[in-house]
Structure formats: structure tokens, C-alpha cells
N, C-alpha and C positions, 0 to 999 in steps of 0.2 A: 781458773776464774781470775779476772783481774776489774778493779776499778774502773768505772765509766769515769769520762771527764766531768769534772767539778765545774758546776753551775750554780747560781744564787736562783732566788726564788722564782726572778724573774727568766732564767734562763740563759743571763749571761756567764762567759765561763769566766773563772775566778783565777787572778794574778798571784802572784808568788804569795806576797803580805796578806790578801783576803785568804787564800789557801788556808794560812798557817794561824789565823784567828779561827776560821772553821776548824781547823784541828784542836784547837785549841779546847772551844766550847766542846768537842766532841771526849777529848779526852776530861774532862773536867765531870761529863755527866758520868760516864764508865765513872770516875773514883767515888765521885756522893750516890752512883746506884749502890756501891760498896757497902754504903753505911745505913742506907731508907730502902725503903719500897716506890718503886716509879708514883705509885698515889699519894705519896707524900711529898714528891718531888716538884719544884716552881722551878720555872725558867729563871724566874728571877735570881735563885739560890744559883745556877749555873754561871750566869751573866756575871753575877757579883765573884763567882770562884778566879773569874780569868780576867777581872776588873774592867767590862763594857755592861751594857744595857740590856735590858731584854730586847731593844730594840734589836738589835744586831743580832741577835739571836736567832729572830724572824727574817731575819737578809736572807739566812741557809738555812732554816729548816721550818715547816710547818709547824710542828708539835712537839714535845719532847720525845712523844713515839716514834715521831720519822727522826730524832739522833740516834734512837736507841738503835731503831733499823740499819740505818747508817752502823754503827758498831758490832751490828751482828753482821751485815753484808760483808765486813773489813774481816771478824774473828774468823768467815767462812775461808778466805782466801789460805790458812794453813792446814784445810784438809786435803786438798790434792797430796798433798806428802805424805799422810798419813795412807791412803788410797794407794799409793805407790809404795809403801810398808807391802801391804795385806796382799797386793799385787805380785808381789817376790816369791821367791822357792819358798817353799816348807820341809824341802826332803830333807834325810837325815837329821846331822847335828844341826843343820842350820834353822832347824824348825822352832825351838826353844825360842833362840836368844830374839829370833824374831817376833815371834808372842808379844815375850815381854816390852821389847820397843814398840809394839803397835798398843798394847794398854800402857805404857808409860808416854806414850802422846796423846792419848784420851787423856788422863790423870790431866797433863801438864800442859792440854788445851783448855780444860776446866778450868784450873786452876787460876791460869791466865785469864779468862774471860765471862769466871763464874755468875755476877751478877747478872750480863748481857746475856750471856746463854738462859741464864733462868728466866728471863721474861720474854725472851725470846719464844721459849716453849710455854710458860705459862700461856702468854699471850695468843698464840698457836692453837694450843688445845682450847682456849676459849672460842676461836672461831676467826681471829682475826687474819684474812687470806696475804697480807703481804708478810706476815711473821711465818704461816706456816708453808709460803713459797719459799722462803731462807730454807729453810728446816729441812723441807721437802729437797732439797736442792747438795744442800750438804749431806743427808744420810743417803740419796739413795746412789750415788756412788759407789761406797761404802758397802751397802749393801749388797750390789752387785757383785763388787770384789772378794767378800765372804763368799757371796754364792757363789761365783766361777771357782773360787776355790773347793767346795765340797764337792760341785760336779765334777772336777779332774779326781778327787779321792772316792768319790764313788763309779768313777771308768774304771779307775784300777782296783775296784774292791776292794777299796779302806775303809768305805762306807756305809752304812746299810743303804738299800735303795728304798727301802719306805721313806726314810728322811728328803720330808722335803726341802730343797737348795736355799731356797726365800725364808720359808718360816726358819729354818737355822741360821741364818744371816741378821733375818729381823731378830731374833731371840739374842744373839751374839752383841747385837750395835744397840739393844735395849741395856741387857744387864752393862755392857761396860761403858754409856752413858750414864744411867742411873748412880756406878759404884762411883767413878769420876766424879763425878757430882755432890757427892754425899759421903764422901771416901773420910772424912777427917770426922763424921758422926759415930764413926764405926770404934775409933782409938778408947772410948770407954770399955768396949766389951775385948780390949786386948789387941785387934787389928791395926796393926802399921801398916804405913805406905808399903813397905816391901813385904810385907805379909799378902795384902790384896794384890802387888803388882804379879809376883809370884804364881795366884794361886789360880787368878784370872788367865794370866798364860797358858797355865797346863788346860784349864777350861777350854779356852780358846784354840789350842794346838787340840786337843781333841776329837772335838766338834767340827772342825778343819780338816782333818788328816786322819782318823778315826784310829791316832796312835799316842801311845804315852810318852811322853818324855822318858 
């Protein structure tokens, strides 16, 4: 996935310095979604963060939902790598350490982009079709590369064959979304980062490869 070229409202395309002000607004919303909920957020609060108007604000984007859009289209562009993770061998030893790097870049895509992912999918599951075309767009890659991976462990009967490929994949990109996401909730009931990275792995190898670590 890579970024279309930058245009202003009007549709002209944007020079080096209008670039880097758009950047600018865009990075400013991502840090105060940090702190509020998009319903509590003014253009105004953004424009004032990176010291212009709301006017200019409106040069590039609609609403504050088309920056947020904008932020989730940009946070999309590092799942190809993770897709090319899940895509890799699983046999033998190699099967582990790769788990665990495919939920420690779940973790530490969240991590990075918690805010905008979460309204993302709020927004999404509310109904709104350009949030849940991101969404759409980013998991079902994903999904697919879990799945090709059960059908090759279930040719070579690692798998059972009742299991079906999609609902194991969708099941897979749910729970290690969800833990990603909510992963720092857990540290009351005892769970660290490398307790969850750990244990989602072996899950994950599993469910995969229908073998234990």
C-alpha cells in the first residue's frame, strides 16, 4: 500500500511547505486523540497545537474524521510487513521465534497507533463505510496469510480438517487485535508484555501448525 499524492481540498497537489503543515495538523490530531475522544475534539484545539487557524485546517481536510482517516490510511501502510511475517516458514525451530514476532508487531502496531486504530474500528463497527474500508483492507490480507497457512498444515496433516482455514484466521487476527489493544489492561491481573507476547505465540503456532512449541 503506498500513499496517493497529496492534494488540498480543492484538488491541487501540495508543495513541499503545504506538505509539511498537513503533516503537521495530522500529527497534532493523532497526539490530542491521545488525551480526549474524537467528540470532544475542535479543529480549533488542532490548528491552535501547530500555531495556524482552523482555517487552514479546512485547506486539507474536511472534518476532523477525514485526518483521523488520513492517520489510519498512513498507520495501514505497516501491515504489509507484518503479512510478510505470517507469510514465512513455520517448520521446525523457526516456527516459535516467528509467532512471537508476528504478535510483537501486532503489540507494537497498537501501541504506536492506539488512539487512531481505536476510532478507527469504533467508527467502522458504527457503520461508517470509509473507516471500515481501511479495516477491511488491512485485515483481510492478514487473514488470508493465517489461512494459507492452516491449509498447507492441514495437506500435510497437522491439522484437523474440520477446521475451517477463515474462521481460524478470523479467530487468530480477532483475539491478537483485541490483546494488542488492551494488552496494558491485563498488568493488574499479573500479565506483562512478555507474558502475553509469549503465550499468544504458542496460541498462534498452534492454531498454525497444529504443533507445540
Amino acid at each position: 500500500m503506498t500513499e496517493a499524492k497529496l492534494v488540498d481540498q480543492s484538488g491541487r497537489t501540495l508543495g513541499p511547505r503545504a506538505a509539511e503543515t498537513r503533516q503537521r495538523l495530522l500529527d497534532a490530531t493523532e497526539e490530542l486523540l491521545a488525551t480526549r475522544k474524537l467528540r470532544d475534539l475542535r479543529v480549533i484545539d488542532v490548528a491552535r497545537r501547530v500555531g495556524t487557524s482552523p482555517a487552514t485546517f479546512y485547506q486539507y481536510f474536511e472534518d476532523l474524521e477525514a485526518a483521523v482517516l488520513q492517520l489510519a490510511e498512513r498507520a495501514a501502510l505497516e501491515v504489509p510487513a507484518i503479512v510478510t511475517e505470517i507469510a514465512g516458514s513455520f517448520d521446525g525451530a523457526a516456527g516459535l521465534p516467528r509467532a512471537r514476532r508476528i504478535v510483537e508487531a501486532f503489540v507494537a502496531h497498537w501501541d504506536a497507533h492506539r488512539a487512531v486504530l481505536r476510532v478507527r474500528n469504533l467508527a467502522s463497527e458504527e457503520g461508517d463505510a470509509r473507516f471500515l474500508r481501511v479495516r477491511r483492507r488491512v485485515h483481510g490480507p492478514v487473514i488470508e496469510a493465517f489461512a494459507e497457512q492452516v491449509r498447507r498444515s492441514q495437506a500435510a496433516g497437522r491439522v484437523a480438517p474440520e477446521i475451517h482455514p477463515y474462521a481460524a484466521a478470523a479467530a487468530l487476527a480477532a483475539i491478537l487485535e483485541r490483546l494488542a489493544a488492551y494488552h496494558s489492561a491485563l498488568r493488574a491481573l499479573g500479565v506483562t508484555r512478555e507474558h502475553l507476547v509469549e503465550t499468544s505465540a504458542r496460541i498462534l503456532l498452534r492454531t498454525l501448525t497444529g504443533t507445540a512449541a
